[in-house]
N, C-alpha and C positions, 0 to 999 in steps of 0.2 A: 504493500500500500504506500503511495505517497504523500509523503506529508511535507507543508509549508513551515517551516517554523520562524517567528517573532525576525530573527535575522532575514532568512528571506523574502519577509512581508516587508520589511524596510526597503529591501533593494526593491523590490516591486513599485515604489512608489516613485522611482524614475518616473517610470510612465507619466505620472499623472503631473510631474515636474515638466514633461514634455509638452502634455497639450496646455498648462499655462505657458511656457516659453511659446508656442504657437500663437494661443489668444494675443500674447502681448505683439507679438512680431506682425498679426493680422489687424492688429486695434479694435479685437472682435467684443471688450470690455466687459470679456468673460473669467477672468484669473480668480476675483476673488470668487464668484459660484465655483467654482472646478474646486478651489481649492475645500470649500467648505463643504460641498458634497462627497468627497472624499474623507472628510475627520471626521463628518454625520457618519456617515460610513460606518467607518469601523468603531466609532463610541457606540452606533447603535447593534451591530454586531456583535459586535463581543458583550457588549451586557445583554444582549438574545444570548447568547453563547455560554454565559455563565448560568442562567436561569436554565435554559436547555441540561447542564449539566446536570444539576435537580430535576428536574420532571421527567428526565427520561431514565433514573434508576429504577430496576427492575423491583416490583413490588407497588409504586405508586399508579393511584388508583385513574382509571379514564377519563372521570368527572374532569379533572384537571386540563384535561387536553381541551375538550365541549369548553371548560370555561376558556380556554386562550382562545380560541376561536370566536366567542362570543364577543371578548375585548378587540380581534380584529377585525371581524365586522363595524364595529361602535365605534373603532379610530377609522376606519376607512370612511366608513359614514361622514363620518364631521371630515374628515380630509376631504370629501368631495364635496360637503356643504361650503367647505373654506375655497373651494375650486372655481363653484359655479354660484356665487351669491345673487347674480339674478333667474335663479333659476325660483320661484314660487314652491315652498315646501318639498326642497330637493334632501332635506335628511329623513323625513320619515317617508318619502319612496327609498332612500339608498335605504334602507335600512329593511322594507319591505322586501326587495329586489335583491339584498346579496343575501336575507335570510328565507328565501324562497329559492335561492340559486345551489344554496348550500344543501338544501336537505333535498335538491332533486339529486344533482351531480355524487352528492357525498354517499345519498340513499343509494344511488346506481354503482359505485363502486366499491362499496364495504358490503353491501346489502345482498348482492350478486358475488360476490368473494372475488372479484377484479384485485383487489387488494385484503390482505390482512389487519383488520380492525383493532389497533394497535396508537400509544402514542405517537412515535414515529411517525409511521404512515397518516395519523390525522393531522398533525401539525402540519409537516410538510406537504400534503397535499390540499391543504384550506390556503396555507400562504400563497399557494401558486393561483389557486382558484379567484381567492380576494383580491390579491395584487392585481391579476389582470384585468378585472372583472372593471374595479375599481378605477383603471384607468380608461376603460372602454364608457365607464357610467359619466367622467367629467368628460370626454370629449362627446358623444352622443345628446348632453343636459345642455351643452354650448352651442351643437350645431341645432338642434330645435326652435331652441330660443332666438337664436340669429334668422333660422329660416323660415319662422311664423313671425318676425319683426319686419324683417326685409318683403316680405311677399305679404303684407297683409291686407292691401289691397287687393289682389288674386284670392286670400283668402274668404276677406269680408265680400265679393263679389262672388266666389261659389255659396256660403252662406243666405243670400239674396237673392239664388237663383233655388235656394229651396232644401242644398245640402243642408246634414247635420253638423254637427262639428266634426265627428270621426271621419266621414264623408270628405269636408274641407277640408283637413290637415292631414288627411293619409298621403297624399305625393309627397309631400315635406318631413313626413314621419319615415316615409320608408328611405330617401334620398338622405335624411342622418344617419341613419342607422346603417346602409351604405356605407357610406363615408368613413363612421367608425370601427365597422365590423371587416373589409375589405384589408384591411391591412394584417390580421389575424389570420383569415384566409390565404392571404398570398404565403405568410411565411410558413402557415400548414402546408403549402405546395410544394414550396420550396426545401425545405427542411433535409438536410442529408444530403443536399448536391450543393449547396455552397458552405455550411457553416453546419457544424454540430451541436444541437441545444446544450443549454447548460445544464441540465440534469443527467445527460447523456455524459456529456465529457469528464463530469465529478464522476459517476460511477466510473467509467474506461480508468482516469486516475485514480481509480482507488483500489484498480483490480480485479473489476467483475467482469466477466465474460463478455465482449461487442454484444453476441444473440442477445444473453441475458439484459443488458444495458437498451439494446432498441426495443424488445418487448416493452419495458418498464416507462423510455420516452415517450414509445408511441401511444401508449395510455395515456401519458402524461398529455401529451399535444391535441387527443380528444378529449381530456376532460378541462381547458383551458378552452378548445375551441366551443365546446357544448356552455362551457360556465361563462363564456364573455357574449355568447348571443341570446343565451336568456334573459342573463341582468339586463343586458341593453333595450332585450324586448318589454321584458316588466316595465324597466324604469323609463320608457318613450310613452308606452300605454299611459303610466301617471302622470308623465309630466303634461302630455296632452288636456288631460283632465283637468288637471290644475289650471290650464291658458285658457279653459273655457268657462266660460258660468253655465249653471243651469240650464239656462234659455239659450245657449248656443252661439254666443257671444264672444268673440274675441278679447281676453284681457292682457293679451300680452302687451309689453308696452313695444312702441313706436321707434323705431331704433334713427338716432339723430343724425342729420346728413351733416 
């Protein structure tokens, strides 16, 4: 097995010495984010990393894992509240939307024995679920909001012509959802002819068998692709809800020229 140790994670940090020397040479007035997303980094890592050292000894009970998972949902949540503030009551849809996402994808793969129902396995395979999920939910809550401001005219004009609101705002609902889900797809296509996922290349580094290691990814890359297109479905469904009133009314606001 290969291991990094505290020296080598030093030297690694070249790299990221590199792409500040780049921002500055470009005047791309990127150095201090690179730099500080990098110290988040690892301060957030490794205090994961010392708590993972606790919960994953053998004997501690599962409750514990359902609770970390509850907390990632409830940070992701407000991280996406803190993403998209004009988005109308976007924390109690995230929150809706990654905990209806969780118990389809999580029930299909412990529930069906795709995986062993196990700390490990739940931890690790929620972070990947929520991380993704969670980025697909602020860029999906952005493109709605921009595309029923921008078009609202096309939309108050089907409205007038008799639509309902679902009716109005479904080409602009499916054209975000597009937008955000299209890039998940592509690199489902892609995957294994230009770059090796990273759950893929931890295993290979760590010794486990390629066969073994692609089985395990390609789970991994359908239950990311399955968890990023439902949260996005849920959470497009309420956000629409939210732009409308009762009476079918457009309340999104008006986006300023």
């Amino acid at each position: 097995m290969n291991q990094v140790g505290w020296d080598a994670l030093a030297v690694s940090t070249l790299l990221v010495f590199i792409a500040v020397a780049l921002s500055w040479w470009r005047n791309l007035g990127l150095a201090r984010s690179i730099l500080w997303a990098a110290t988040r980094a690892l301060v957030q890592l490794t205090a994961i990393g010392l708590l993972l050292q606790i919960i994953l000894n053998p004997g501690v009970s599962i409750w514990w894992g359902w609770l970390w998972v509850a907390i990632m949902i409830l940070i992701a949540a407000i991280t996406i509240r803190w993403r998209t503030p004009n988005v109308p009551g976007i924390f109690g849809l995230s929150l809706a939307a990654l905990t209806g996402t969780a118990a389809l994808t999580l029930g299909v793969l412990f529930g069906l024995g795709v995986f062993p129902l196990d700390l490990r396995s739940l931890i690790s395979l929620s972070g990947l679920m929520i991380g993704n999920s969670m980025a697909v939910s602020v860029l999906v809550g952005r493109r709605i909001v921009d595309e029923l401001s921008d078009k609202r005219d096309e939309v108050e004009a089907r409205l007038a012509l008799g639509a309902s609101s679902a009716q109005a705002a479904q080409p602009y609902l499916r054209s975000s959802l597009r937008t955000a889900l299209i890039p998940q797809i592509e690199t489902t296509k892609i995957v294994g002819l230009i770059a090796l996922p990273g759950a893929m290349t931890g295993l290979i580094l760590a010794g486990v068998d390629p066969l073994d290691a692609v089985r395990v990814q390609t789970a991994v890359m359908y239950l990311v692709l399955g968890s990023v297109t439902t949260t996005a479905t849920i959470l497009a469904l309420g956000i629409r809800r939210q732009l409308f009133s009762s009476d079918h009314r457009l309340t999104a606001p008006r986006r300023e020229s």
